[in-house]
C-alpha positions as CSV (number, residue, x, y, z in Angstrom):
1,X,-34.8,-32.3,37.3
2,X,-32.1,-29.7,36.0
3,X,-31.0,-30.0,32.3
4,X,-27.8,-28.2,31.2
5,X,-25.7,-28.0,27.9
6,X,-22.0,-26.4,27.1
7,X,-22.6,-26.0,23.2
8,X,-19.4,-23.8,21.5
9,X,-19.3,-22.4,18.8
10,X,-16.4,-23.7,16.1
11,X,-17.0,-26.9,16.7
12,X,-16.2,-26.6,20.0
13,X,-17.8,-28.8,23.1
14,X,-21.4,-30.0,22.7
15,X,-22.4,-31.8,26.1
16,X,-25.4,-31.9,27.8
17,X,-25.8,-32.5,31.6
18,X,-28.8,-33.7,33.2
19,X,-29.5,-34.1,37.2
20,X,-32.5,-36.0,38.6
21,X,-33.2,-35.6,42.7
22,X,-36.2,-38.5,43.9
23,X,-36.3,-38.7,47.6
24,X,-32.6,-40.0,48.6
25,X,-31.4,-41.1,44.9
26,X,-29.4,-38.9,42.5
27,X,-29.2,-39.8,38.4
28,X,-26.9,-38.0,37.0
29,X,-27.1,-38.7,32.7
30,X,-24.1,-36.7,30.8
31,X,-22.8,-37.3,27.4
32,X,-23.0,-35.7,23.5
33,X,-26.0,-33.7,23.1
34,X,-28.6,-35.9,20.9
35,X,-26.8,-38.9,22.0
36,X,-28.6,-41.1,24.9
37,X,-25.2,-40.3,26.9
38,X,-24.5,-42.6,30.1
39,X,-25.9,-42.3,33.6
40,X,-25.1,-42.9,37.0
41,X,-27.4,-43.4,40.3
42,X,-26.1,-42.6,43.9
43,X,-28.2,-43.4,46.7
44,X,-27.8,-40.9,49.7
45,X,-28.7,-41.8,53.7
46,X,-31.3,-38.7,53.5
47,X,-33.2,-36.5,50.9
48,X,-30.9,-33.2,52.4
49,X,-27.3,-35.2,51.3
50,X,-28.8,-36.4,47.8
51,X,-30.0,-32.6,47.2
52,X,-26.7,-31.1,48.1
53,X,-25.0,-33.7,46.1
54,X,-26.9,-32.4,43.2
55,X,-26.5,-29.0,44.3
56,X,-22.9,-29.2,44.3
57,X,-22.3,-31.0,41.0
58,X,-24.6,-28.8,39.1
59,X,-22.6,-25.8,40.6
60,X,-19.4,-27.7,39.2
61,X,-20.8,-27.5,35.7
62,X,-22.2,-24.1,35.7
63,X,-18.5,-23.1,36.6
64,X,-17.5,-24.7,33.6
65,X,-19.6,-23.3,31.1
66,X,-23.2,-25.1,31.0
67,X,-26.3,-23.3,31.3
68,X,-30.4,-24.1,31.6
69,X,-31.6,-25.4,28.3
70,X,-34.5,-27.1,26.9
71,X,-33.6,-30.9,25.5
72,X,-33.9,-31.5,22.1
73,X,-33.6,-27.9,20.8
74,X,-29.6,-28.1,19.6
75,X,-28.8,-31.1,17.5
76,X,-26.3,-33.6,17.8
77,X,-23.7,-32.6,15.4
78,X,-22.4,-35.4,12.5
79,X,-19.8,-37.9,12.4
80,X,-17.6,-38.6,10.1
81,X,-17.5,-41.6,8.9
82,X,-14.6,-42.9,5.7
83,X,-16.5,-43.1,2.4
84,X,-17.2,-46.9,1.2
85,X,-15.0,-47.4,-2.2
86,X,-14.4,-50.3,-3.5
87,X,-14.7,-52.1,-5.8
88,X,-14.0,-55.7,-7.2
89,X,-10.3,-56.7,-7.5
90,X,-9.2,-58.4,-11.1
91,X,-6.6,-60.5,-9.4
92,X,-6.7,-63.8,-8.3
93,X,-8.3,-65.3,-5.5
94,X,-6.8,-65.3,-2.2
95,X,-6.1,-68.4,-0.2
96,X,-9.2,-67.3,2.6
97,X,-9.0,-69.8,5.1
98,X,-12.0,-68.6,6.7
99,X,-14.1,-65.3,6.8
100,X,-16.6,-64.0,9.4
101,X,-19.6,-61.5,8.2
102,X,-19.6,-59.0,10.9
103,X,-22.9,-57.1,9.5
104,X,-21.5,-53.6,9.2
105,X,-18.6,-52.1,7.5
106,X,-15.9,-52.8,10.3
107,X,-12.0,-50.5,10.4
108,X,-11.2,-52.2,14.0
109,X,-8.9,-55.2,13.9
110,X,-6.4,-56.4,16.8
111,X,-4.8,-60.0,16.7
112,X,-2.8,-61.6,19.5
113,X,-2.3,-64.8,20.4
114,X,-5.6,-66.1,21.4
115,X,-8.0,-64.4,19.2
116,X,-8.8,-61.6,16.7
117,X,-10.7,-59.1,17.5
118,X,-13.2,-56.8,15.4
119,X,-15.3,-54.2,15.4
120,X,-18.1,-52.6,13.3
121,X,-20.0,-49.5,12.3
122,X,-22.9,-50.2,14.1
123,X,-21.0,-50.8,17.3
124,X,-20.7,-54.3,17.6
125,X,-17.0,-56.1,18.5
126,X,-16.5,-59.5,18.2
127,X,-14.0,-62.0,19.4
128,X,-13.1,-64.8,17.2
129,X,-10.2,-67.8,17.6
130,X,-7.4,-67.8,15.2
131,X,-9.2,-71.3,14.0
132,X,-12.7,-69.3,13.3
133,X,-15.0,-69.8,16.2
134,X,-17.0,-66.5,17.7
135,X,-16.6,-66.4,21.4
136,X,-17.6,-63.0,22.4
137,X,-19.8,-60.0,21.2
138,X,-20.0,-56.8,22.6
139,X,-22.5,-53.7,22.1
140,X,-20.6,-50.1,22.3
141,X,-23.1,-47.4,21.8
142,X,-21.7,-46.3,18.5
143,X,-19.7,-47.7,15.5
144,X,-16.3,-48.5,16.3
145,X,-13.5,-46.7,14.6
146,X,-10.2,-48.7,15.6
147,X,-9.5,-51.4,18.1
148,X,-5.9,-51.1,19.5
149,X,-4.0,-52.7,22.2
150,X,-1.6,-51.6,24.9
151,X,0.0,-54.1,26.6
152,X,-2.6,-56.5,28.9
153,X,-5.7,-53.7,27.4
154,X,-7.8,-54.2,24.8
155,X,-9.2,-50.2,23.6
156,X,-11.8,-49.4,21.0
157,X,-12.6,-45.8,19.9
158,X,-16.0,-45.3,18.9
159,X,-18.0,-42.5,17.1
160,X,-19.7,-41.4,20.6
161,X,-16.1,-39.4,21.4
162,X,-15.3,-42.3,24.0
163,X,-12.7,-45.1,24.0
164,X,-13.8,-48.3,26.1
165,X,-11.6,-50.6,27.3
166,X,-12.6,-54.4,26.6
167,X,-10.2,-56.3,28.5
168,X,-12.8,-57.5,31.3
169,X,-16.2,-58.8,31.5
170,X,-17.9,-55.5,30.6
171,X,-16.6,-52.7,28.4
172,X,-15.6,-49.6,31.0
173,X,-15.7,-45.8,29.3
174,X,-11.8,-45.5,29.5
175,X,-11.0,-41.6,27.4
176,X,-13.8,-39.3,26.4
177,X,-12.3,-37.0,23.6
178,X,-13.7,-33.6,24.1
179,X,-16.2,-33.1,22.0
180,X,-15.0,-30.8,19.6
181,X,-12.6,-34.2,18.3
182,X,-14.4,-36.1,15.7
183,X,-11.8,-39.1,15.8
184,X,-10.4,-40.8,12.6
185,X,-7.6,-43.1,14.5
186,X,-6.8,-43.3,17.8
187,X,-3.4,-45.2,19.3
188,X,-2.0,-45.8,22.8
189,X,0.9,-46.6,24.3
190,X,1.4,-46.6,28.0
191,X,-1.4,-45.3,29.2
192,X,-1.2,-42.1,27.1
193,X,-3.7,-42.0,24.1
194,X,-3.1,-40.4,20.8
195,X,-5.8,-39.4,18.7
196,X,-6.4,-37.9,15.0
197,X,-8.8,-35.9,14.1
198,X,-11.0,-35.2,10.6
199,X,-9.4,-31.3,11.9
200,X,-5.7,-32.4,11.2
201,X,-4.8,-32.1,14.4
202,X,-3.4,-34.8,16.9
203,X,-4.2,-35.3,20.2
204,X,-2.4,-36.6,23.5
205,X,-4.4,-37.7,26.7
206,X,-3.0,-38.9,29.9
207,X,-4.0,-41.6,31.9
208,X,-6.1,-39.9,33.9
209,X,-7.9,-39.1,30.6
210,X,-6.8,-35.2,30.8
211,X,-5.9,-33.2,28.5
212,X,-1.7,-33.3,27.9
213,X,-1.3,-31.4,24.4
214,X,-2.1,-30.9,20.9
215,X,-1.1,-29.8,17.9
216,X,-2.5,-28.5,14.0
217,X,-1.3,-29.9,10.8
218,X,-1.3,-27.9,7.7
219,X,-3.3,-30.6,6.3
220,X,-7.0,-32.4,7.6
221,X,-8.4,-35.8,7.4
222,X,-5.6,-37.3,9.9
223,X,-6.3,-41.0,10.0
224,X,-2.4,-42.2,10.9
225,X,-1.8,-41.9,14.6
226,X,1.0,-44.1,16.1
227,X,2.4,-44.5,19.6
228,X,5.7,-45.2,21.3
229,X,7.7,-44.6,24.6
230,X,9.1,-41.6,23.2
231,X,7.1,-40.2,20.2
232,X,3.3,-39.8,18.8
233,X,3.5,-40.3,14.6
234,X,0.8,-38.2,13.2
235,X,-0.3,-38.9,9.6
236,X,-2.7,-36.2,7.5
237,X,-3.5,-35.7,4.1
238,X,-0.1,-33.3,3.6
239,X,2.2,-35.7,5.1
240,X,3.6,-37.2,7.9
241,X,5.3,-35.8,11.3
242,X,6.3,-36.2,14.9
243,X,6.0,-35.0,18.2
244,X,7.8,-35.4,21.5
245,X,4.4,-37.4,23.2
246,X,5.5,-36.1,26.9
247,X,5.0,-32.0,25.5
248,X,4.5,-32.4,21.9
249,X,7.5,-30.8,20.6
250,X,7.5,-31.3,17.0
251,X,10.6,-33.6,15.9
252,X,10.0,-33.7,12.3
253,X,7.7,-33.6,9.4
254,X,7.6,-34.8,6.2
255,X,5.6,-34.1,2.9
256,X,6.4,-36.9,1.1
257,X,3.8,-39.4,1.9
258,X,0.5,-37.1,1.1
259,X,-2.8,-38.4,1.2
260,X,-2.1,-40.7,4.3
261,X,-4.8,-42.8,4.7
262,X,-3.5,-45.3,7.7
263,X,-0.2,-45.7,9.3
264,X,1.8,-48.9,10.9
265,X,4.9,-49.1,12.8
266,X,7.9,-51.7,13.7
267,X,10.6,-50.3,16.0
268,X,12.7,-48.3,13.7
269,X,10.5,-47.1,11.0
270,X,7.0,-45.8,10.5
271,X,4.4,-46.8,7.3
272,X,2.1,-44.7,6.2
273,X,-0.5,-45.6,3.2
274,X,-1.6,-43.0,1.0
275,X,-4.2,-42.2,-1.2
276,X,-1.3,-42.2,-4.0
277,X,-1.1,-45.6,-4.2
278,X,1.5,-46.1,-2.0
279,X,2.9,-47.0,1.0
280,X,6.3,-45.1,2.6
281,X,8.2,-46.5,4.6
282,X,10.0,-43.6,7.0
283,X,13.1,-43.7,9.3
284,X,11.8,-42.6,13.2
285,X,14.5,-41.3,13.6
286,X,14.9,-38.3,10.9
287,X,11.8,-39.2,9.1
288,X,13.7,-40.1,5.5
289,X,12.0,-42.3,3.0
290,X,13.7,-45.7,3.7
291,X,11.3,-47.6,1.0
292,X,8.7,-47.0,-1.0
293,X,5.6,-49.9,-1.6
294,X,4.0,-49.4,-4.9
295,X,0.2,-50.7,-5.5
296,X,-2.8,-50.5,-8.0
297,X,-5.1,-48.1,-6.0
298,X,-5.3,-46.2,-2.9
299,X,-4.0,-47.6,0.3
300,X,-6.9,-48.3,2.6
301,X,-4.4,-50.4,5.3
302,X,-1.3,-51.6,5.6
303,X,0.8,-53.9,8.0
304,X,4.1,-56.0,8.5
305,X,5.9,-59.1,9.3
306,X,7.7,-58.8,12.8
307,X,11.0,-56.4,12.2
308,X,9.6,-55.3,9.0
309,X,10.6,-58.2,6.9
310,X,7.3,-58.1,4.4
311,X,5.2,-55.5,3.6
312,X,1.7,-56.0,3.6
313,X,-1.3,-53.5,2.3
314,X,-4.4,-53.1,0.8
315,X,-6.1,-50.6,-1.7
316,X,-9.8,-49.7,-3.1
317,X,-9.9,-52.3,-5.8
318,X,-10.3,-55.3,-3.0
319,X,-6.8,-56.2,-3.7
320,X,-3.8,-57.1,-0.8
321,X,-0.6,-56.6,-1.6
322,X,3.0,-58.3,-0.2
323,X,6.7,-56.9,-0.8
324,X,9.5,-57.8,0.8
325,X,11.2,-55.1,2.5
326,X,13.4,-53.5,-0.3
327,X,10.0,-52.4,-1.9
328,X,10.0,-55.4,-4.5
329,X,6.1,-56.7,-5.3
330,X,6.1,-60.5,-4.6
331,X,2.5,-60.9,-5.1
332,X,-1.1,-59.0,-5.4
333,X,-4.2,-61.0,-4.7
334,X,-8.1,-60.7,-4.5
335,X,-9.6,-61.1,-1.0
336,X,-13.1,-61.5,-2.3
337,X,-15.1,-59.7,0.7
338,X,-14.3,-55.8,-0.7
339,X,-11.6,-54.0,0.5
340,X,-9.5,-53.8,4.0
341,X,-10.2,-51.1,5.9
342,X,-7.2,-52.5,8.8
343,X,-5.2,-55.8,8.5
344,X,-2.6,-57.6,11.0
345,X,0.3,-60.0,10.3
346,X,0.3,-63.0,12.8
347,X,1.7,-66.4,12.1
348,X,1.9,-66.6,8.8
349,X,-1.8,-65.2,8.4
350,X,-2.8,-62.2,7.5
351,X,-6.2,-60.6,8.9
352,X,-8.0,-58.4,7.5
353,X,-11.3,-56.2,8.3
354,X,-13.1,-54.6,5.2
355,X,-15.6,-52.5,3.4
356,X,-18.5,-55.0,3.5
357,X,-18.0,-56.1,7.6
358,X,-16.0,-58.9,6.8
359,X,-13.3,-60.4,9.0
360,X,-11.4,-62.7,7.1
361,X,-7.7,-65.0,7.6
362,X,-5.7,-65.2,4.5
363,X,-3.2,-68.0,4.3
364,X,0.3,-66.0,4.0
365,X,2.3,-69.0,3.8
366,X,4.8,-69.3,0.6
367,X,3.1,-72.6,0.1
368,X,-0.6,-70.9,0.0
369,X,-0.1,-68.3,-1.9
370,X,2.2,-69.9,-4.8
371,X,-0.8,-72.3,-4.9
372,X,-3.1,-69.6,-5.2
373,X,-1.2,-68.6,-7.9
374,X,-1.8,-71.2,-9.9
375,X,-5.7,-70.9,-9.2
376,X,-5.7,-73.2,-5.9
377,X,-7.1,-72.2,-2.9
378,X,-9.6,-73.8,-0.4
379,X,-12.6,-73.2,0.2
380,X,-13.0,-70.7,2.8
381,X,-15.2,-71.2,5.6
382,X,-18.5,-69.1,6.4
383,X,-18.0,-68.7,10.4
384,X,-21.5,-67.7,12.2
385,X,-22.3,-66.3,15.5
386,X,-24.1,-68.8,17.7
387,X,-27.4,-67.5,18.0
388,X,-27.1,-67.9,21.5
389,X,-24.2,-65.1,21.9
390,X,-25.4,-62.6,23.8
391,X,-24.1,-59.4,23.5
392,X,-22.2,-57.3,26.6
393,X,-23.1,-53.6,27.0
394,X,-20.9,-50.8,29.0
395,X,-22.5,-50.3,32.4
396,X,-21.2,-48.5,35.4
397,X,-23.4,-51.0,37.6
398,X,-20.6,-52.9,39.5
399,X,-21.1,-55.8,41.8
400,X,-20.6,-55.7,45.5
401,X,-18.4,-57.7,47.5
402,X,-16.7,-58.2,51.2
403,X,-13.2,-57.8,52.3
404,X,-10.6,-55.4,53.3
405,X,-7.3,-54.1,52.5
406,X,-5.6,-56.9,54.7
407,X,-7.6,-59.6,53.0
408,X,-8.4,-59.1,49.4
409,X,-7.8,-62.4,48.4
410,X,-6.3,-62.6,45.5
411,X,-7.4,-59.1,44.5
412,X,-5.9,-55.4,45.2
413,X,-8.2,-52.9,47.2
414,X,-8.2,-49.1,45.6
415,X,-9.8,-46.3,47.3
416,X,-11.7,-43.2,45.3
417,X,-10.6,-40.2,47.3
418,X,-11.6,-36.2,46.2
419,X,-8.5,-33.9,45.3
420,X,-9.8,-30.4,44.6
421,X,-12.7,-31.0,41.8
422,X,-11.2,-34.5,40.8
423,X,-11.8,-37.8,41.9
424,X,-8.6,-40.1,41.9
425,X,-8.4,-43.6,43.0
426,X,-5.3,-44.9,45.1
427,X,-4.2,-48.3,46.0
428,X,-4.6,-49.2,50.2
429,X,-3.7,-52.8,49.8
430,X,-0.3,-52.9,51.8
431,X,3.0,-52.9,49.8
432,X,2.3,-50.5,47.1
433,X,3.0,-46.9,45.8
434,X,0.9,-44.0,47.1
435,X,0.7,-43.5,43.2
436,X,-2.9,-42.3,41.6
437,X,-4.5,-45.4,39.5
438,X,-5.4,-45.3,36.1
439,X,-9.3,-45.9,36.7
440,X,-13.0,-45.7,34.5
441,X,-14.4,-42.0,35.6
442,X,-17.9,-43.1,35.4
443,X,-17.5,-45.4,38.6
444,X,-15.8,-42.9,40.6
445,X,-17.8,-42.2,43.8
446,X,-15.7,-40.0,46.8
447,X,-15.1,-42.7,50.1
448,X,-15.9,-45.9,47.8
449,X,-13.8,-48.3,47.8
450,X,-13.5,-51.5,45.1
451,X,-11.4,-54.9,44.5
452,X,-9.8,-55.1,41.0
453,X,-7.9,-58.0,40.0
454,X,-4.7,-56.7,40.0
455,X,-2.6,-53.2,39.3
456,X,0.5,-53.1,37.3
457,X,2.9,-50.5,37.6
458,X,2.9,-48.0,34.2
459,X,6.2,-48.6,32.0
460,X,7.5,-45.1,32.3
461,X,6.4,-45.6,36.7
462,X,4.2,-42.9,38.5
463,X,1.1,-44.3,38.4
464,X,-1.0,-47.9,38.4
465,X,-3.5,-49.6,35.8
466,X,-5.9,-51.1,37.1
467,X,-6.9,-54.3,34.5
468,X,-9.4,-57.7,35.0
469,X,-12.7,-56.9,37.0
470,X,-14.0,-54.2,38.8
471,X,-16.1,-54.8,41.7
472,X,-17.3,-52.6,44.9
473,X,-16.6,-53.3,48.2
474,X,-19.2,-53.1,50.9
């Protein structure tokens, strides 16, 4: 057995790397140091190819930076995690059609058209349907900051520095930040990720999960981060900017909206709540104040009607908030399960994750809420987790099946081939690209070769995601 670390100082990396030779198998655990980290198991034909194997990979690190240490020595450094403030709105109540205790304060919230998704500070994401039945749970290893979507996939960054991608069966490590990142938000758009940092600084990672650029803010606490084709839109607690997301080139930056506590966008214009009770409403193009949202407290979340039509946000007092898109209040109401953290428009419902773990649906009809009003609203409806749910943990154990290029079925074979010191994965079914494929690292294995449901060609071209299951072919 062979134990390394990388620890920097500055906050700089903090990995540990640990190789374990027994006849002809190989385990190979890596992650955060004082975190359990993930591990891998190769099996070799004889004892002299599994210790070369180790011999080379350990060689790879010490290039890099690692050296002998004893576990347990260094400590894993903290987490941030947002301060819990709230407290108990004076509005009225409302009109909760249902609400969902997640058991944890939860920030990660993604709606579409089948279900809503959230996730918690002990880790756990849960699927629910839009009527208020729990379908799915997963376990990530730690609590979940965000939950974001990019086209098909399903991401959610957690506190362990990795973002998993939940779109199949089994959550698959998809980004590992460096470790010198302690995430606030994280968004993605097209393969590239986006994140913000408690540093100030932004972050953009390719698909490959490679570094691409970054950039410092003259502020810290960065918790807006927002993606599109052409632009990342970084929020701090100075103001709000952008950057060219191919090279970062900064575009503009604003110091209007200070104290920028979460961040939304529609195609033309960015939002960005602040800890000045406000929401601002900027122009992508020159960054100008198009709007400005006025609330009672400090703006925890905000969100919008498609094209920006109503303004939706909510603040430390357990209160949500709607204005039309001028800027003029239609209505403030109490959501009676503390305050949202993240919130989502859909349908004429708004969803909103909060401070106590709480997923609720809020009837955003004009008929609910002018009956809420008056004092009416229903009874919402306590929705429980069957006992029964079970819940999915990452693995990089995959399961084995037959065929070949020529007869995948219904599938797409992809092939893991070594380029220099990096593993990338190519498609070999006929008719396709000889482009790299967007594919988890921790699966990676030089020669292997595995089905995956499909590929889909990235928007901007140059390279495949892989998406549905992953399995290994024999």
């Amino acid at each position: 057995m062979t134990y390394l670390e990388l620890s920097e100082d500055g906050g700089g990396s903090h990995k540990f790397y640990e190789v374990i030779v027994a006849g002809t198998d190989v385990t190979i655990t890596y992650g955060r140091i004082g975190e359990t980290g993930q591990t891998k198991v190769t099996s070799f034909p004889t004892e002299a190819k599994a210790q070369a194997a180790a011999a080379k990979k350990l060689a790879e690190k010490t290039r890099k930076g690692y050296a002998p240490a004893v576990r347990g020595v260094r400590q894993r450094r903290a987490v941030t995690r947002r301060a819990i403030t709230s407290t108990r709105s004076t509005a009225q109540q409302a009109p909760v059609l249902w609400r969902f205790d997640s058991g944890a304060s939860a920030f990660g919230i993604f709606v579409d058209g089948e279900r809503c998704w959230v996730g918690n500070q002990r880790g756990d994401v849960y699927t629910v349907t839009h009527s208020g039945t729990v379908t799915g749970r997963f376990r990530l290893p730690d609590g979940v900051k965000c939950i974001v979507a990019d086209d098909f996939w399903i991401y959610a960054g957690c506190d362990d520095g990795r973002v998993y991608d939940l779109s199949g069966k089994v959550p698959r490590s998809a980004y590992e930040i460096a470790a010198d990142v302690d995430i606030y938000w994280l968004d993605i758009h097209d393969g590239v990720l986006g994140v913000s940092d408690r540093a100030g600084r932004v972050t953009a990672i390719d698909y490959e999960d490679e570094f691409q650029w970054a950039r410092t803010s003259g502020g810290d606490s960065a918790w807006m981060v927002r993606c599109d084709a052409d632009s990342v839109y970084f929020g701090h607690s100075r103001g709000v900017a952008r950057y060219d997301i191919s090279d970062g080139t900064p575009v503009w930056e604003t110091d209007v909206a200070d104290q920028v506590l979460f961040g939304w966008q529609e195609e033309h214009s960015v939002y960005a709540g602040t800890g000045r009770r406000t929401v601002h409403r900027l122009a992508k193009g020159d960054g100008r104040v198009e709007a400005v949202y006025q609330c009672d407290g400090a703006v925890y979340s905000c969100a919008t009607s498609p094209g920006g039509r109503h303004v939706f946000a909510g603040d430390n007092h357990s209160s949500v908030y709607c204005f039309d898109a001028s800027g003029e209040r239609l209505w403030k109401l109490a959501t009676g399960c503390g305050s949202a953290f993240s919130m989502q428009y859909l349908d004429d419902r708004l969803y909103i994750v909060t401070t106590d773990g709480t997923l609720a649906c809020i009837d955003a009809s004009e008929a609910a809420i002018a009956a809420a009003r008056t004092g009416s609203v229903p009874q919402p409806v306590d929705v429980k987790a069957a006992a029964s749910l079970e819940a999915v943990e990452p693995s990089a154990v995959l399961e084995t099946v037959t065929a070949t290029a020529g007869d995948a079925g219904d599938g797409v074979v992809v092939e893991c081939v070594r380029e220099g010191e990096r593993l990338r994965v190519r498609v070999i079914s006929p008719g396709y690209e000889s482009w790299n494929v967007q594919f988890p690292k921790d699966i990676r294995e030089p020669g292997a070769r595995y089905l995956v449901d499909g590929v889909r060609s990235a928007g901007r071209g140059g390279f495949y995601r892989a998406y549905g299951e992953i399995r290994r072919l024999l």
